[in-house]
Jmol script that loads the backbone (N, CA, C; Angstrom):
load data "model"
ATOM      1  N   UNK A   1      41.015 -38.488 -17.461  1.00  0.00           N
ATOM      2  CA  UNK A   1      39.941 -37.521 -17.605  1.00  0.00           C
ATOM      3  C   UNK A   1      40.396 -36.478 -18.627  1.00  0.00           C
ATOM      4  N   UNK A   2      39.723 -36.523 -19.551  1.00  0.00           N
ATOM      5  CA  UNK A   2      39.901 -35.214 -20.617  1.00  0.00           C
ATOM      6  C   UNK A   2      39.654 -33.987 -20.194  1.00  0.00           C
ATOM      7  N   UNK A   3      39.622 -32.872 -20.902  1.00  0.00           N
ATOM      8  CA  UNK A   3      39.463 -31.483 -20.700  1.00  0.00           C
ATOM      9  C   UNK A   3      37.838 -31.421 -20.554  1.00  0.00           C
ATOM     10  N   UNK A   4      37.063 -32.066 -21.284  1.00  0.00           N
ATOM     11  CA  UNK A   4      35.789 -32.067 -21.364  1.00  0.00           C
ATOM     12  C   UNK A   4      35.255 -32.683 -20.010  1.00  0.00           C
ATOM     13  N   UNK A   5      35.513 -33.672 -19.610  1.00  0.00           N
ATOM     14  CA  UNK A   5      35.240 -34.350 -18.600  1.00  0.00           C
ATOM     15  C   UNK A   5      35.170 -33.382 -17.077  1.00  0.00           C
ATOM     16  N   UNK A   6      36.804 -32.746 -17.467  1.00  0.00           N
ATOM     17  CA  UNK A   6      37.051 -32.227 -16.034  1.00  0.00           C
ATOM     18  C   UNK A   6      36.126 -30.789 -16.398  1.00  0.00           C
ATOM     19  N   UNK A   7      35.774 -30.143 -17.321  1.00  0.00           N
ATOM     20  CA  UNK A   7      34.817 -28.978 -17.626  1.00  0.00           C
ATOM     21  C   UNK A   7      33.059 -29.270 -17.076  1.00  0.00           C
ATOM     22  N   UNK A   8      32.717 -30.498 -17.006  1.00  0.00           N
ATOM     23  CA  UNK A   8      31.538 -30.990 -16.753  1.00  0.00           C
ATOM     24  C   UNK A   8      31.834 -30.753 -15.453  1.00  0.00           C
ATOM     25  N   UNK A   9      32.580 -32.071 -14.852  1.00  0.00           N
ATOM     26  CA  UNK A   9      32.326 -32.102 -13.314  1.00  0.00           C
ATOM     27  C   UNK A   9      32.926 -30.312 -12.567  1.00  0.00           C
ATOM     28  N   UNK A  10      33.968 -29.659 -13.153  1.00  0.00           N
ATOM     29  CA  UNK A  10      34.023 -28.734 -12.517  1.00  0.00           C
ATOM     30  C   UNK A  10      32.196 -27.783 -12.774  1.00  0.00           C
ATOM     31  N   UNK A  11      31.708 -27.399 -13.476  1.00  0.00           N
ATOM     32  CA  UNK A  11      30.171 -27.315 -13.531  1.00  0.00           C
ATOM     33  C   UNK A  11      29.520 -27.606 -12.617  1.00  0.00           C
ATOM     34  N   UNK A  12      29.653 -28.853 -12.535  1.00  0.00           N
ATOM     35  CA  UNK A  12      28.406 -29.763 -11.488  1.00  0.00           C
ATOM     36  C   UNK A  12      28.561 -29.170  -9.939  1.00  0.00           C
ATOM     37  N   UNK A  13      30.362 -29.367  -9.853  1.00  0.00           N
ATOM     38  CA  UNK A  13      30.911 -29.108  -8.220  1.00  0.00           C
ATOM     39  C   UNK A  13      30.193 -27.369  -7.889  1.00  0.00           C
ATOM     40  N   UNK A  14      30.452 -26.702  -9.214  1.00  0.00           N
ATOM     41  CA  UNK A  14      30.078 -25.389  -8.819  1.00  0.00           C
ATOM     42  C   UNK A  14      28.296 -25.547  -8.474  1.00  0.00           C
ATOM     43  N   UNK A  15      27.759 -25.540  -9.201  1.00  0.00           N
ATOM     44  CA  UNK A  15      26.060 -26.015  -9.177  1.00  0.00           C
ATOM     45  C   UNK A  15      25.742 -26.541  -7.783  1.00  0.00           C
ATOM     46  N   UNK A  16      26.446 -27.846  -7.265  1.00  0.00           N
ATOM     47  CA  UNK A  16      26.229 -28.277  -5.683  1.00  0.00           C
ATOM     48  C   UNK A  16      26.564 -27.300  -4.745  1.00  0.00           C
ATOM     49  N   UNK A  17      27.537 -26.635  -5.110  1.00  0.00           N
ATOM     50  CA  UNK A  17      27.955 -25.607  -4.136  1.00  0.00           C
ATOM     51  C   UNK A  17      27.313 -24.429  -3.906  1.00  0.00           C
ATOM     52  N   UNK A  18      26.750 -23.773  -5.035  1.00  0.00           N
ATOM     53  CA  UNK A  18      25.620 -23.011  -5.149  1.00  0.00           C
ATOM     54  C   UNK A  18      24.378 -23.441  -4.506  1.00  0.00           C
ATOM     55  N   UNK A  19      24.020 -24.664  -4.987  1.00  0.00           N
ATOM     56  CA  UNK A  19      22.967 -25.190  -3.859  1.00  0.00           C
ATOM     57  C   UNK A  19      23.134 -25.032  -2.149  1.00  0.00           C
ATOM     58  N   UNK A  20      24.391 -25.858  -2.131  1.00  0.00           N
ATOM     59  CA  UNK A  20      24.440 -25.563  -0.199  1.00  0.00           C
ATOM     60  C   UNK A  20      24.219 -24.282   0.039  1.00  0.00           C
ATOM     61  N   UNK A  21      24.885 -23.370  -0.474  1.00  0.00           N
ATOM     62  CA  UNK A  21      25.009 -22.216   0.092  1.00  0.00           C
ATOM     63  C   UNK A  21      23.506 -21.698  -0.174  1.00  0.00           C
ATOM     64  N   UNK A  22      22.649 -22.046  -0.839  1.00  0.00           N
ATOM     65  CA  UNK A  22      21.138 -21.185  -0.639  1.00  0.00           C
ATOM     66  C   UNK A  22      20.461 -21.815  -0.267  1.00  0.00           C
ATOM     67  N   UNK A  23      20.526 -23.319   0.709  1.00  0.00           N
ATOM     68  CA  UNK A  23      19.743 -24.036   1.544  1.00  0.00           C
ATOM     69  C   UNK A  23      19.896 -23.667   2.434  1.00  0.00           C
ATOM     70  N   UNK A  24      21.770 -23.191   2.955  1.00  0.00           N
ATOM     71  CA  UNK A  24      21.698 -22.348   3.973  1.00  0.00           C
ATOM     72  C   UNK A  24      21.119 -21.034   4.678  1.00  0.00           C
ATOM     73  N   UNK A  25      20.939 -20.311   3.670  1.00  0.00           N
ATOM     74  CA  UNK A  25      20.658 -18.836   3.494  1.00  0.00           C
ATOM     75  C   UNK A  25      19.283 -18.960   4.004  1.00  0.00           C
ATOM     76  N   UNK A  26      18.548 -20.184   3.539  1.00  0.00           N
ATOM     77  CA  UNK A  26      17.089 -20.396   3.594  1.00  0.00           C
ATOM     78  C   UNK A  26      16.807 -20.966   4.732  1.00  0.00           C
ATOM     79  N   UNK A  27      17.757 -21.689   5.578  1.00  0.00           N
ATOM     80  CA  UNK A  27      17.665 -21.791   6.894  1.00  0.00           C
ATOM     81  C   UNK A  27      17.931 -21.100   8.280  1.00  0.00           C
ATOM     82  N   UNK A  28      18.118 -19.780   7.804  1.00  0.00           N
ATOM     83  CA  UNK A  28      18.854 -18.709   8.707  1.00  0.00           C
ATOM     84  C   UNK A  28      17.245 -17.868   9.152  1.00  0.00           C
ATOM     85  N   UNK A  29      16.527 -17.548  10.353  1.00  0.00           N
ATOM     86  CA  UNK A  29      15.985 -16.892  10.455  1.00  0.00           C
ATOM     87  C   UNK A  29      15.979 -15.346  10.282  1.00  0.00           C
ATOM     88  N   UNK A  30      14.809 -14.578  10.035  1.00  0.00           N
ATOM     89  CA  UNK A  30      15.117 -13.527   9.562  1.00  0.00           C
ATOM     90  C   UNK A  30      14.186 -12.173  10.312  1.00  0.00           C
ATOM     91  N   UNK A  31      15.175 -12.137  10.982  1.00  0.00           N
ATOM     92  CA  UNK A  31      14.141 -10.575  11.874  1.00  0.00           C
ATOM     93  C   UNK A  31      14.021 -11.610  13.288  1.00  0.00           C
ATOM     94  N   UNK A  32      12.995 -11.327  13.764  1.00  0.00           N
ATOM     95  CA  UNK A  32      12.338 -11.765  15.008  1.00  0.00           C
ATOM     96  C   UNK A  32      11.520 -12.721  14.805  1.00  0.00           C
ATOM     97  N   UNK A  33      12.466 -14.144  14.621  1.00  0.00           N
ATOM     98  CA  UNK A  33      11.142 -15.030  14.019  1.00  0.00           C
ATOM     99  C   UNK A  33      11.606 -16.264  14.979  1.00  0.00           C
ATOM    100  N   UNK A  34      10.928 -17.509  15.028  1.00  0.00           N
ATOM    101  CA  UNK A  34      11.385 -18.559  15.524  1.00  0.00           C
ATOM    102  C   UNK A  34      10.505 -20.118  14.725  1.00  0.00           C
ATOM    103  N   UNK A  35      11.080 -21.168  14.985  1.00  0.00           N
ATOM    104  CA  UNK A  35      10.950 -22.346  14.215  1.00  0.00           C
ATOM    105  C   UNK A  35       9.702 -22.469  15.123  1.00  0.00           C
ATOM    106  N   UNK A  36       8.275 -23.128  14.258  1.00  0.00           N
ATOM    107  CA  UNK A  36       7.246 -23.538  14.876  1.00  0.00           C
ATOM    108  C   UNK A  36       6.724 -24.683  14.305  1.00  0.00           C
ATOM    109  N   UNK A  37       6.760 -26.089  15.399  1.00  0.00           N
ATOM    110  CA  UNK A  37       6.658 -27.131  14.546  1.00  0.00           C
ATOM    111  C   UNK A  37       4.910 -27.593  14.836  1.00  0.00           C
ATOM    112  N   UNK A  38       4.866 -28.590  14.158  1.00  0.00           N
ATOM    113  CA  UNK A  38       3.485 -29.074  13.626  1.00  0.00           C
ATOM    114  C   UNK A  38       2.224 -27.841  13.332  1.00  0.00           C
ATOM    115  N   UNK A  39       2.663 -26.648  12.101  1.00  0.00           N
ATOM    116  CA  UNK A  39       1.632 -26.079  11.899  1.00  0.00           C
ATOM    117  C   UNK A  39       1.902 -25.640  10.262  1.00  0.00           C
ATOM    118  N   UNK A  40       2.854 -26.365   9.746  1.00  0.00           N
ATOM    119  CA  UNK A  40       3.360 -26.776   8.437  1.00  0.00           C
ATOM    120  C   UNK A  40       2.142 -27.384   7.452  1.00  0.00           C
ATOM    121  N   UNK A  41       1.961 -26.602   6.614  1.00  0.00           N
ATOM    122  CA  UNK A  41       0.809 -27.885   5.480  1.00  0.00           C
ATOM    123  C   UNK A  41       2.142 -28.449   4.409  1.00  0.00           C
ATOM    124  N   UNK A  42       1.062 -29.673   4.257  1.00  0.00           N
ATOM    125  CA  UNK A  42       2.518 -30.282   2.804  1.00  0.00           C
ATOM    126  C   UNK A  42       2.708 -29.333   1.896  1.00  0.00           C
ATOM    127  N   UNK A  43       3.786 -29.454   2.154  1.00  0.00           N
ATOM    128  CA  UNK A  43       4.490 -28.997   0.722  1.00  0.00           C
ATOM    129  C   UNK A  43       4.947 -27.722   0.990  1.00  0.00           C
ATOM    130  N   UNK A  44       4.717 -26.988   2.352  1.00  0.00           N
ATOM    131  CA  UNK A  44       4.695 -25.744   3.239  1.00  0.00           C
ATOM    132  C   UNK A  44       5.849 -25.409   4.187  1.00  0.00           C
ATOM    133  N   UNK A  45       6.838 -26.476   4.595  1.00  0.00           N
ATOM    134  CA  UNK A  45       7.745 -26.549   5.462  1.00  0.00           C
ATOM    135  C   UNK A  45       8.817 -25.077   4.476  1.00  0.00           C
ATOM    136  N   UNK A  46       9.549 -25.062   5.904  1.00  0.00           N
ATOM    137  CA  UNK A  46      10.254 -23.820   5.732  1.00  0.00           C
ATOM    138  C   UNK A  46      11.968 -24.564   5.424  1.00  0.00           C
ATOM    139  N   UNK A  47      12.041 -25.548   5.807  1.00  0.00           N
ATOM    140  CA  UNK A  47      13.282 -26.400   5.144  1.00  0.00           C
ATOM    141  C   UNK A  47      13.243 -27.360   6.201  1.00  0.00           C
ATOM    142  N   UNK A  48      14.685 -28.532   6.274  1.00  0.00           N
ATOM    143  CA  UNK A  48      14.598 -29.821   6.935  1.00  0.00           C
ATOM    144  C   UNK A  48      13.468 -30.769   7.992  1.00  0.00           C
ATOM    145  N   UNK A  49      12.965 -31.618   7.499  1.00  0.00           N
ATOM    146  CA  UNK A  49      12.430 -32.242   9.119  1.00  0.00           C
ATOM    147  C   UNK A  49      13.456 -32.268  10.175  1.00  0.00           C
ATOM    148  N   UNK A  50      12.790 -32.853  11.526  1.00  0.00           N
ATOM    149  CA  UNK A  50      13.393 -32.546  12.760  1.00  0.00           C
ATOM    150  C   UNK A  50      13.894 -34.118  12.988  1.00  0.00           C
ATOM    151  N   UNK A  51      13.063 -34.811  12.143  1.00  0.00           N
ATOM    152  CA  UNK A  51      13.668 -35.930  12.301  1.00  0.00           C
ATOM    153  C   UNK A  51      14.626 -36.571  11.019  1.00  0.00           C
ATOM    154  N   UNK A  52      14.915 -35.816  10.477  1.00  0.00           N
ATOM    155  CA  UNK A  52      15.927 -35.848   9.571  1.00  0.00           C
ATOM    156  C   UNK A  52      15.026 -36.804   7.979  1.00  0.00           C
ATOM    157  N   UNK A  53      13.971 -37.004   7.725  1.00  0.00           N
ATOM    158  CA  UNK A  53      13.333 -37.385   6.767  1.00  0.00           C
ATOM    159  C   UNK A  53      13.202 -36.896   5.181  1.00  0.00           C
ATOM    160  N   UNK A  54      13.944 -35.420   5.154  1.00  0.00           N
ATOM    161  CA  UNK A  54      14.416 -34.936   3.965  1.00  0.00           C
ATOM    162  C   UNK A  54      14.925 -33.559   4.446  1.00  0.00           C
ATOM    163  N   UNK A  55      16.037 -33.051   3.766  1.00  0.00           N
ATOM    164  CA  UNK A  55      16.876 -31.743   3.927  1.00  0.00           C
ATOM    165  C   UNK A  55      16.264 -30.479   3.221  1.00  0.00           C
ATOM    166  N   UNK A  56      14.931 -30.253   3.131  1.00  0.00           N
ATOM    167  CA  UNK A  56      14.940 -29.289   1.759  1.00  0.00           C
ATOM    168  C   UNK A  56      13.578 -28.821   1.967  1.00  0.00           C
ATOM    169  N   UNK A  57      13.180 -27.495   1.814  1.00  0.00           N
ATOM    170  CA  UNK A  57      11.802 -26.911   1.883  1.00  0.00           C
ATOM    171  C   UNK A  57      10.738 -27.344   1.233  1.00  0.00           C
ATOM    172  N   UNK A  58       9.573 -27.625   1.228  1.00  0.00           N
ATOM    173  CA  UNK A  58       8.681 -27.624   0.921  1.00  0.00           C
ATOM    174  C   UNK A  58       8.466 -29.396   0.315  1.00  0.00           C
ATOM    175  N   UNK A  59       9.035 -29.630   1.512  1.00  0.00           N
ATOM    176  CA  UNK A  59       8.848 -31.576   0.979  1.00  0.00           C
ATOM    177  C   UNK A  59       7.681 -32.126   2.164  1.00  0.00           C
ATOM    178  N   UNK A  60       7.112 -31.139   3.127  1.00  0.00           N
ATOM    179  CA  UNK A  60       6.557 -31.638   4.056  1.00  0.00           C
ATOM    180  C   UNK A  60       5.084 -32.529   2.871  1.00  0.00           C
ATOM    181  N   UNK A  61       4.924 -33.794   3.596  1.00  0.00           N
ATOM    182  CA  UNK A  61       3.869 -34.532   2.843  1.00  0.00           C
ATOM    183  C   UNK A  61       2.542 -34.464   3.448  1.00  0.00           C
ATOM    184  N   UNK A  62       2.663 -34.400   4.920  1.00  0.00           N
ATOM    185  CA  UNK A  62       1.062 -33.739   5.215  1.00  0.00           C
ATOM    186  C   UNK A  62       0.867 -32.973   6.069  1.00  0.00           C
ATOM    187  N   UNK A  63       0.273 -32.389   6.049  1.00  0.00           N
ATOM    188  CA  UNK A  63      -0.479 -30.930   6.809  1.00  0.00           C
ATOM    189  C   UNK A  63      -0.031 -31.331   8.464  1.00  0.00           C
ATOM    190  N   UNK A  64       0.449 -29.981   9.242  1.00  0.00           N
ATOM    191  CA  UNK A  64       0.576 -30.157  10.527  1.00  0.00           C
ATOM    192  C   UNK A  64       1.513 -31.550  11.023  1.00  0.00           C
ATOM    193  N   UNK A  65       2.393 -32.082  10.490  1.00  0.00           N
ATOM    194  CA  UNK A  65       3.098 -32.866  10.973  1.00  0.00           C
ATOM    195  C   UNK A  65       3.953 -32.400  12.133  1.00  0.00           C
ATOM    196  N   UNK A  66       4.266 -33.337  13.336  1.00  0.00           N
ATOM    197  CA  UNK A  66       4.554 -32.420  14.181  1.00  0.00           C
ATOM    198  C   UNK A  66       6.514 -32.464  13.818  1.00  0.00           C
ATOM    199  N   UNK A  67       6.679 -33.153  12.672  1.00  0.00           N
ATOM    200  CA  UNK A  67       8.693 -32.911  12.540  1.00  0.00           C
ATOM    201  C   UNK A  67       8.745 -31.917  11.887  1.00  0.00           C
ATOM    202  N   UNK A  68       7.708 -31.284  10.794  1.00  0.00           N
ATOM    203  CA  UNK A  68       7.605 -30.211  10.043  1.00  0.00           C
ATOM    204  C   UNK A  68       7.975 -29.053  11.115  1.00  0.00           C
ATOM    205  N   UNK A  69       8.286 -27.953  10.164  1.00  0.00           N
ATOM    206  CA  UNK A  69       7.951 -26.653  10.889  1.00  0.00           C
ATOM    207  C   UNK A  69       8.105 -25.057  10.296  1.00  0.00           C
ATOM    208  N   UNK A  70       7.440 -24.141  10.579  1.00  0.00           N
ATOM    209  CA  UNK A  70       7.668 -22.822  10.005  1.00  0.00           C
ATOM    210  C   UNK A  70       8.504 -21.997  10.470  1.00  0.00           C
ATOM    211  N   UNK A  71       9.157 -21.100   9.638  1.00  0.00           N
ATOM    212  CA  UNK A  71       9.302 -19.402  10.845  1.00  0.00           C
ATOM    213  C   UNK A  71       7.673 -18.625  11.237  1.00  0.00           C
ATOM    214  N   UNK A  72       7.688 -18.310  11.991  1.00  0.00           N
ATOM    215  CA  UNK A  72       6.908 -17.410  12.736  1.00  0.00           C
ATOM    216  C   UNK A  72       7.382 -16.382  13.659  1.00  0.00           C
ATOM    217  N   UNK A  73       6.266 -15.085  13.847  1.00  0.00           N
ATOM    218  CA  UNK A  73       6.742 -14.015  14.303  1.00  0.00           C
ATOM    219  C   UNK A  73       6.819 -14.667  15.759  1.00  0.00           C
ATOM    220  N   UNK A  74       8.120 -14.474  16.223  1.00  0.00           N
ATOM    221  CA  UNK A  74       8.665 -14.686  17.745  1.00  0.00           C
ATOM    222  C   UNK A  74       7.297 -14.636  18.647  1.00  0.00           C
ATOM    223  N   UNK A  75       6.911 -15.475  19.374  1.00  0.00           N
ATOM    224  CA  UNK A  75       5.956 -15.142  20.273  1.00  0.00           C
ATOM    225  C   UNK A  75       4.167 -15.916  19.706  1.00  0.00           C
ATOM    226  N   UNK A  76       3.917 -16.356  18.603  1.00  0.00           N
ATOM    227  CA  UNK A  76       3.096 -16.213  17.793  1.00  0.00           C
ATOM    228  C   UNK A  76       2.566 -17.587  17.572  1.00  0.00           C
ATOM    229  N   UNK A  77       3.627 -18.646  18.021  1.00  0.00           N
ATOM    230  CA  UNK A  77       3.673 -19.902  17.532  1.00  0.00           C
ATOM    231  C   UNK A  77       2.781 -20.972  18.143  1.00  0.00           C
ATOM    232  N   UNK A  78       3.053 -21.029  19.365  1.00  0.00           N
ATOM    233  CA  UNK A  78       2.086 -21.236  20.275  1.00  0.00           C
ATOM    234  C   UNK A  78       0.575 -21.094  20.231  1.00  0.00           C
ATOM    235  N   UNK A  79      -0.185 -19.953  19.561  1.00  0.00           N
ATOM    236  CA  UNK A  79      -1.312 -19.249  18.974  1.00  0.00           C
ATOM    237  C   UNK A  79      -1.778 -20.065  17.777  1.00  0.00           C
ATOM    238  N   UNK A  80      -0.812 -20.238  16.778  1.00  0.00           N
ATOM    239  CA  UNK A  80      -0.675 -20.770  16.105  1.00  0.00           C
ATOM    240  C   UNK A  80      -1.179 -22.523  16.131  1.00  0.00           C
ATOM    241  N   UNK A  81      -0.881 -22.970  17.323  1.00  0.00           N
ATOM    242  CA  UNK A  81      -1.566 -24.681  17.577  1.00  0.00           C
ATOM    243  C   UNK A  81       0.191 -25.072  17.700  1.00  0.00           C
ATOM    244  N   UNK A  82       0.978 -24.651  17.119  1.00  0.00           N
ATOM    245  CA  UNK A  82       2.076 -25.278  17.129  1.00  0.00           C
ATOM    246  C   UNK A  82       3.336 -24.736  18.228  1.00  0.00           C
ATOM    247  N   UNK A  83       4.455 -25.802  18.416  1.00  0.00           N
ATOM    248  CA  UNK A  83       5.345 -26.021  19.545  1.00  0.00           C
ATOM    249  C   UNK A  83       6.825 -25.268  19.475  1.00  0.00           C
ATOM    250  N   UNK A  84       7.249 -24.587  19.941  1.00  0.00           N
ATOM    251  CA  UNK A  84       8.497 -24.232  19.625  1.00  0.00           C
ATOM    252  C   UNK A  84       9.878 -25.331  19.646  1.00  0.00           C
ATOM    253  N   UNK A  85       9.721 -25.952  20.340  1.00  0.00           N
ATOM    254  CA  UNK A  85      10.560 -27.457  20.306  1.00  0.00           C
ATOM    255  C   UNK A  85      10.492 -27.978  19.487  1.00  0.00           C
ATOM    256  N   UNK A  86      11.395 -28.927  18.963  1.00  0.00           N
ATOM    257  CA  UNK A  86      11.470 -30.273  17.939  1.00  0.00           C
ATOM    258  C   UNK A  86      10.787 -31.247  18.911  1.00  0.00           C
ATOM    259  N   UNK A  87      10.209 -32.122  18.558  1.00  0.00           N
ATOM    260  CA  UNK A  87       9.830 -33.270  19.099  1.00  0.00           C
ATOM    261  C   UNK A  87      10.778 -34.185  19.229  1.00  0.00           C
ATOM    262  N   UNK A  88      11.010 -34.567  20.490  1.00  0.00           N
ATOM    263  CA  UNK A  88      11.151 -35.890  20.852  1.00  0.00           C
ATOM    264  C   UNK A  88      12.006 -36.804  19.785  1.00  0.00           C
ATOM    265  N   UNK A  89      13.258 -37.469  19.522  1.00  0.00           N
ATOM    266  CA  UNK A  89      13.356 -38.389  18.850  1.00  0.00           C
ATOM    267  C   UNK A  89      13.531 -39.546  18.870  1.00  0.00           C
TER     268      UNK A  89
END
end "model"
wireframe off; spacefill off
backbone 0.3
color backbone group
């Protein structure tokens, strides 16, 4: 591996790592909120399905799926049509 080579992939490693760390950040609730599933529209999810179908926000493909899910104000979710649980796997 040349100097160039190892200058790329050190790049890339930094770039992935930057990524984890703000998928995380984006999965951390914030204030008084809680996960509320099936009240997600596509493309609306707040990050991962519950059934593990993609890792990443806003990949939900259709409206109200019940693996999808949002933050919502603590208490609210329920009101909402949607479940505080993951469903079933």
């Amino acid at each position: 591996m040349n100097k160039r080579q190892a200058l790329i992939a050190a790049a890339l490693a930094s770039v992935c790592a930057a990524s984890a760390v703000t998928a995380t950040a984006a999965d951390a609730p914030k204030g008084d909120k809680e996960k509320c599933y099936g009240i997600a529209k596509a493309g609306q999810n707040d990050c991962a399905a519950s059934n593990g179908s993609h890792s990443c926000a806003g990949q939900a493909k259709m409206d109200n799926a019940e693996t999808e899910w949002k933050y919502v104000a603590k208490g609210t979710c329920e009101q909402a049509g949607g479940k505080t649980k993951a469903p079933a796997k």
